[in-house]
Backbone as numpy.savetxt, mean C-alpha at the origin, in Angstrom:
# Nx Ny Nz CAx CAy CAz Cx Cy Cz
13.28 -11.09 12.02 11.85 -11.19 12.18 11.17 -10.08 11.36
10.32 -10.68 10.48 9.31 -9.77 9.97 7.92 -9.21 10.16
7.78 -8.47 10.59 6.35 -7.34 11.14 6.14 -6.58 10.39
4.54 -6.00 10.05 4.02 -5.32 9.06 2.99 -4.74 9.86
3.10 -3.77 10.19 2.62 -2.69 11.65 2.05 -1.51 10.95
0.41 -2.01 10.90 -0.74 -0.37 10.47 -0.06 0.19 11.49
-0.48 1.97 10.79 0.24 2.76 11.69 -1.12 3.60 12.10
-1.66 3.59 13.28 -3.11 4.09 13.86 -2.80 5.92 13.60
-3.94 6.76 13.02 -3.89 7.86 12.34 -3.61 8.64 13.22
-3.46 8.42 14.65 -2.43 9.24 15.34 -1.40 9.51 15.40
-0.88 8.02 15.07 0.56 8.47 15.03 1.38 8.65 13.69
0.32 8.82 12.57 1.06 9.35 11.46 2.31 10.46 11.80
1.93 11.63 12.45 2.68 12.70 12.02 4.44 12.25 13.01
4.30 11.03 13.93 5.55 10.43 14.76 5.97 9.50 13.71
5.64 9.13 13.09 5.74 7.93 11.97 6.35 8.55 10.74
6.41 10.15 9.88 5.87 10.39 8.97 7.67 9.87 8.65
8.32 10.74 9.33 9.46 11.07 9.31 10.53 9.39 8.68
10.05 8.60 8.91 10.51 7.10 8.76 9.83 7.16 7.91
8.55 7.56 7.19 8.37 6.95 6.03 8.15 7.66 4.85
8.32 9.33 5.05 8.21 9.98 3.75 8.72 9.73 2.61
10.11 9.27 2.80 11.31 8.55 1.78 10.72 7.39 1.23
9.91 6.56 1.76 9.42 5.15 1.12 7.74 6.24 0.03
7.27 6.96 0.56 5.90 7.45 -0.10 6.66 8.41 -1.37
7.74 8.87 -0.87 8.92 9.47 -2.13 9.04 8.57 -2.91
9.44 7.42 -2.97 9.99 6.41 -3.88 8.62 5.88 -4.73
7.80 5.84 -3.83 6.52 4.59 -5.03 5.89 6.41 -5.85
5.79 7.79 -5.19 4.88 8.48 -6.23 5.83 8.85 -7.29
7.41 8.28 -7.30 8.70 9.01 -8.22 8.03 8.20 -9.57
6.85 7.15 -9.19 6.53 6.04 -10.52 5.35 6.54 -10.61
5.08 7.57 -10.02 3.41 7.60 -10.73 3.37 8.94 -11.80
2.26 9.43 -11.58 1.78 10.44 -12.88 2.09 11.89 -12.33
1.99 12.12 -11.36 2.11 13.44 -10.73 0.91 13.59 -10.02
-0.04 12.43 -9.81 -1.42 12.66 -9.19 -1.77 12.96 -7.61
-0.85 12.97 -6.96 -0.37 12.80 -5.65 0.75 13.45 -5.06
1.22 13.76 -4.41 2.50 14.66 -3.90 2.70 14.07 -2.09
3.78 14.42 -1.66 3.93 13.30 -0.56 2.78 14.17 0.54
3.19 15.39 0.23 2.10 16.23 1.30 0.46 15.53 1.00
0.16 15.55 -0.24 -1.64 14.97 -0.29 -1.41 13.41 0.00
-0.52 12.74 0.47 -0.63 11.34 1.12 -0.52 11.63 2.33
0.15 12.53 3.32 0.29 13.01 4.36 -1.33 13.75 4.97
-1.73 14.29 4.57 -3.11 14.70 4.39 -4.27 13.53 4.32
-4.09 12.81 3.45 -5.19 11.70 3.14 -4.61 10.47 4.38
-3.45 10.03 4.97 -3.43 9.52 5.86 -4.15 10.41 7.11
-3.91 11.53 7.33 -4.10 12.24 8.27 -5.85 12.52 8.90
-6.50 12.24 7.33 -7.84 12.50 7.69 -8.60 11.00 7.50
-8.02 9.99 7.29 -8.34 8.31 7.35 -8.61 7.77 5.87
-8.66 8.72 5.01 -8.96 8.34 3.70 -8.05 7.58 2.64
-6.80 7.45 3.83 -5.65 6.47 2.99 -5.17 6.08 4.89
-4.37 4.57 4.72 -3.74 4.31 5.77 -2.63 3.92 5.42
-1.48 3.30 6.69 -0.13 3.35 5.91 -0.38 2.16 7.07
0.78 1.54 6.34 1.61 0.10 7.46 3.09 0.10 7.03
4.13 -0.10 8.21 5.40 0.53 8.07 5.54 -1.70 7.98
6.68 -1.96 7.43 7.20 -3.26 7.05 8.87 -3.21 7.86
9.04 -3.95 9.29 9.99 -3.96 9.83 10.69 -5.37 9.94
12.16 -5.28 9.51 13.18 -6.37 9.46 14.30 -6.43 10.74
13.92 -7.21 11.64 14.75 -7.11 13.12 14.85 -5.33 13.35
13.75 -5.17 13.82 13.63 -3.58 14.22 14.00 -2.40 13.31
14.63 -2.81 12.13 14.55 -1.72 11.48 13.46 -1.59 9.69
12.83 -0.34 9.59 12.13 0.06 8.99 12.69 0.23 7.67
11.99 -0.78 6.94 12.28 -0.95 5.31 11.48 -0.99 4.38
10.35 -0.56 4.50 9.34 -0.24 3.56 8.11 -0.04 4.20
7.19 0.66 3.49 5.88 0.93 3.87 4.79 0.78 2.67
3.45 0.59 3.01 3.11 0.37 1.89 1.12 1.45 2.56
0.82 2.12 1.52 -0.63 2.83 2.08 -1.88 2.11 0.92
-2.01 1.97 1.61 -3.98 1.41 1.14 -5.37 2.32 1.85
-6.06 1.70 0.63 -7.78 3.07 0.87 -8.49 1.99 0.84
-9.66 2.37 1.82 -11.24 1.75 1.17 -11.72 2.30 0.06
-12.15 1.03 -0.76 -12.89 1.67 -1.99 -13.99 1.11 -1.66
-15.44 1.86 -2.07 -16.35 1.62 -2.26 -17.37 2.01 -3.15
-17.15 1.16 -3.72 -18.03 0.97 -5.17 -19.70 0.70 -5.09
-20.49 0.47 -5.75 -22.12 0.35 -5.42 -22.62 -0.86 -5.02
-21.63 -1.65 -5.28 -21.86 -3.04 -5.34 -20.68 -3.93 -4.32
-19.60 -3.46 -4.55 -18.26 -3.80 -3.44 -17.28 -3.32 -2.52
-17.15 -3.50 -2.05 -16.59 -2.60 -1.16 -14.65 -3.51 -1.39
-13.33 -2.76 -1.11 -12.31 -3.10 -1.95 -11.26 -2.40 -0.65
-10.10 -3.18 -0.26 -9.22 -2.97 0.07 -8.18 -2.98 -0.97
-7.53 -1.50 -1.20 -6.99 -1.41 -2.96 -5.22 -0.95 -1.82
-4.61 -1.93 -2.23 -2.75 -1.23 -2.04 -2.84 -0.27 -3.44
-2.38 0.84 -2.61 -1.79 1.94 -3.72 -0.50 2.68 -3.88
-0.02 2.18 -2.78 1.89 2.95 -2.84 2.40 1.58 -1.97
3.38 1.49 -2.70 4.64 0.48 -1.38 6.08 0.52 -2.05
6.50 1.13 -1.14 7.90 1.29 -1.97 9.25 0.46 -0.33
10.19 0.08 -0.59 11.05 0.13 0.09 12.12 -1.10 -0.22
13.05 -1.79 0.53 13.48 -3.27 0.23 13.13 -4.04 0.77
14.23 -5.16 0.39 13.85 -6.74 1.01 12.35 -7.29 0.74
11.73 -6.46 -0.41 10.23 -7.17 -0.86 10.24 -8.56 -0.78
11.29 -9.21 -1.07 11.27 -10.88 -1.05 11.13 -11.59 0.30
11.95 -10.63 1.14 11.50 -11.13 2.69 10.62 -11.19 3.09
9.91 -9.16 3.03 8.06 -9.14 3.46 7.25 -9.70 2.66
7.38 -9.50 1.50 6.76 -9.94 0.46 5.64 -10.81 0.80
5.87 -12.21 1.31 5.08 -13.13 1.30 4.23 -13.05 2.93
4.36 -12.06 3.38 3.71 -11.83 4.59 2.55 -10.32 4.38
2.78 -10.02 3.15 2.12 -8.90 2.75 0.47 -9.44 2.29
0.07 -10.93 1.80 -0.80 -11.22 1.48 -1.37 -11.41 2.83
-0.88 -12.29 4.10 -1.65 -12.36 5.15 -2.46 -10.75 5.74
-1.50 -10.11 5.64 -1.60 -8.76 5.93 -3.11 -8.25 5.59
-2.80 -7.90 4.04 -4.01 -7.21 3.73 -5.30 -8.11 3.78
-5.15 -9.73 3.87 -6.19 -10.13 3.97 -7.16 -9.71 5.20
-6.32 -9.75 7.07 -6.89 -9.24 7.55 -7.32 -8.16 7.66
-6.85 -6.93 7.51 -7.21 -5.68 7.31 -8.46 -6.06 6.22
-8.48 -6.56 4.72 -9.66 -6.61 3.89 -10.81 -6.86 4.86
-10.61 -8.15 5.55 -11.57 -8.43 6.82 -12.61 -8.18 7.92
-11.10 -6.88 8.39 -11.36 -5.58 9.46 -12.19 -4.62 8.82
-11.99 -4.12 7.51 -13.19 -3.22 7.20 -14.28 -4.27 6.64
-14.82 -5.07 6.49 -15.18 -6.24 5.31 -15.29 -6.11 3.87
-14.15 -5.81 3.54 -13.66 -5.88 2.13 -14.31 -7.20 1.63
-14.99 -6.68 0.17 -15.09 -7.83 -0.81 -14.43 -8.22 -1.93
-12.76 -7.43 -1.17 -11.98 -7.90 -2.89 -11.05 -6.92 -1.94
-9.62 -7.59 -2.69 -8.62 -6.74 -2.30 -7.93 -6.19 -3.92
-7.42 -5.56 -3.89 -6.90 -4.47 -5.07 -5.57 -4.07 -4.77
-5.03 -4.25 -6.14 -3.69 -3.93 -5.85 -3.42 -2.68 -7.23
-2.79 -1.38 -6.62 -2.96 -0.51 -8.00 -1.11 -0.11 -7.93
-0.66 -0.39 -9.46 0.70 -0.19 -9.33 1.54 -0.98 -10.47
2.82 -0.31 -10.37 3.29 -0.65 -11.71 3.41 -2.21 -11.97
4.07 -2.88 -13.22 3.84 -4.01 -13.43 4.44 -4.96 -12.58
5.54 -4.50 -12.32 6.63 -5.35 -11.41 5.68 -5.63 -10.07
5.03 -5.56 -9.22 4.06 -5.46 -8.46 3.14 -6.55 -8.77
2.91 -6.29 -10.06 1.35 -7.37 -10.72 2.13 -8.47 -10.74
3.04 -8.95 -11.81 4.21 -9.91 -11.76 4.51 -10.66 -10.21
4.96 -9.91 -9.39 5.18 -10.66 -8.08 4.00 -11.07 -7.34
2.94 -10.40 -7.52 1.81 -10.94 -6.53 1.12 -11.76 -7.35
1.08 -12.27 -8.43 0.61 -12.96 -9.50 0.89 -14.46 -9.12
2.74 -14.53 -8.94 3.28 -15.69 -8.64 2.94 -15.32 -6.99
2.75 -15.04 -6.11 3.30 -15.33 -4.85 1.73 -15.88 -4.37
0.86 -15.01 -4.80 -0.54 -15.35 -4.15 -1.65 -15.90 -5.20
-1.19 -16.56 -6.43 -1.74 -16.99 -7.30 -2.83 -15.55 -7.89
-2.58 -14.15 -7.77 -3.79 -13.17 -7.92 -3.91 -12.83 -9.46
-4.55 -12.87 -10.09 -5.22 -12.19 -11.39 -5.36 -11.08 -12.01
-4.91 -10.56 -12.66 -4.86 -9.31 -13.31 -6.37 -9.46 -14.16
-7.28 -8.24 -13.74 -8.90 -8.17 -13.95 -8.61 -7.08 -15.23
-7.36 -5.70 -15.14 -7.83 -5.00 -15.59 -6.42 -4.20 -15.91
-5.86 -3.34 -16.20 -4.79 -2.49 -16.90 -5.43 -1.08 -17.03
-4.68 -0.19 -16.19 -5.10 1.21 -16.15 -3.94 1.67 -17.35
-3.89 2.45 -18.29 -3.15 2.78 -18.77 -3.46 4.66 -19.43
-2.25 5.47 -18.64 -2.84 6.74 -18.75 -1.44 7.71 -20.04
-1.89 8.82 -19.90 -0.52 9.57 -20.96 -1.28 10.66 -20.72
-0.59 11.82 -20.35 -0.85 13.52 -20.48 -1.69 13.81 -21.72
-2.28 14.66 -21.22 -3.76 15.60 -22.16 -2.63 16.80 -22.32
C-alpha cells in the first residue's frame, strides 16, 4: 500500500531523522543553494513543507514543496524529492499535490528539478515544460 503523508510542522523535528537522507540525496543534484540544515529551518518555520512517501509501512522517499506567490498566481512548486520505488508512488504523486495545490488555492502547480523528473511527469500526467532554468557559477 501506498501513502504520501504531509508531515504537519510539528512534527518535523520527530520526522527529520527518516528523512534527512532523502533531502541529502535530491540537494547532492543541486547548486549548493540549500544545505539540509536551511531545509530543516524553512520546513521548521512553514516556508517549505515535506510529505514522507510510504510502501507497506516503510519510508522511501520524501518529497518538500513551497507556496509561491507571484503578483498574479499563486503556485504549488515541488522542489526536492529524492528516494525509491518512484514508479510505485509516482503515479499517486499527481493526486497528491493536486489536493494540497487546492488546500492552499494554488493556481498552477510547479515542478522545479532535474530533467529526469520533467521526463517522468511529462509522460505520467500529460504536464508541459513552460520553461528551463539553466544556471553555472559566477
Amino acid at each position: 500500500m501506498v501513502e504520501i503523508i504531509p508531515v504537519p510542522t510539528s512534527y518535523v523535528p520527530r520526522v527529520w531523522p527518516d528523512i534527512e537522507k532523502y533531502v541529502n540525496q535530491a540537494l547532492e543534484r543541486g547548486n549548493g543553494e540549500l544545505w539540509k540544515e536551511d531545509v530543516y529551518q524553512e520546513l521548521l518555520y512553514e516556508r517549505m513543507q515535506a510529505a514522507i512517501i510510504v510502501i507497506d509501512g516503510d519510508v522511501v522517499a520524501c518529497v518538500i514543496f513551497e507556496v509561491v506567490n507571484y503578483p498574479r498566481k499563486r503556485a504549488l512548486r515541488l522542489v526536492h524529492g529524492a528516494g525509491s520505488h518512484l514508479h510505485t508512488w509516482g503515479p499517486y504523486l499527481n493526486d497528491f499535490m493536486q489536493a494540497r495545490a487546492e488546500e492552499v488555492d494554488a493556481d498552477l502547480i510547479e515542478v522545479q528539478g532535474r530533467l529526469g523528473w520533467m521526463k517522468y511527469l511529462k509522460n505520467l500526467v500529460n504536464a508541459k515544460t513552460r520553461m528551463v532554468m539553466m544556471t553555472r557559477p559566477v
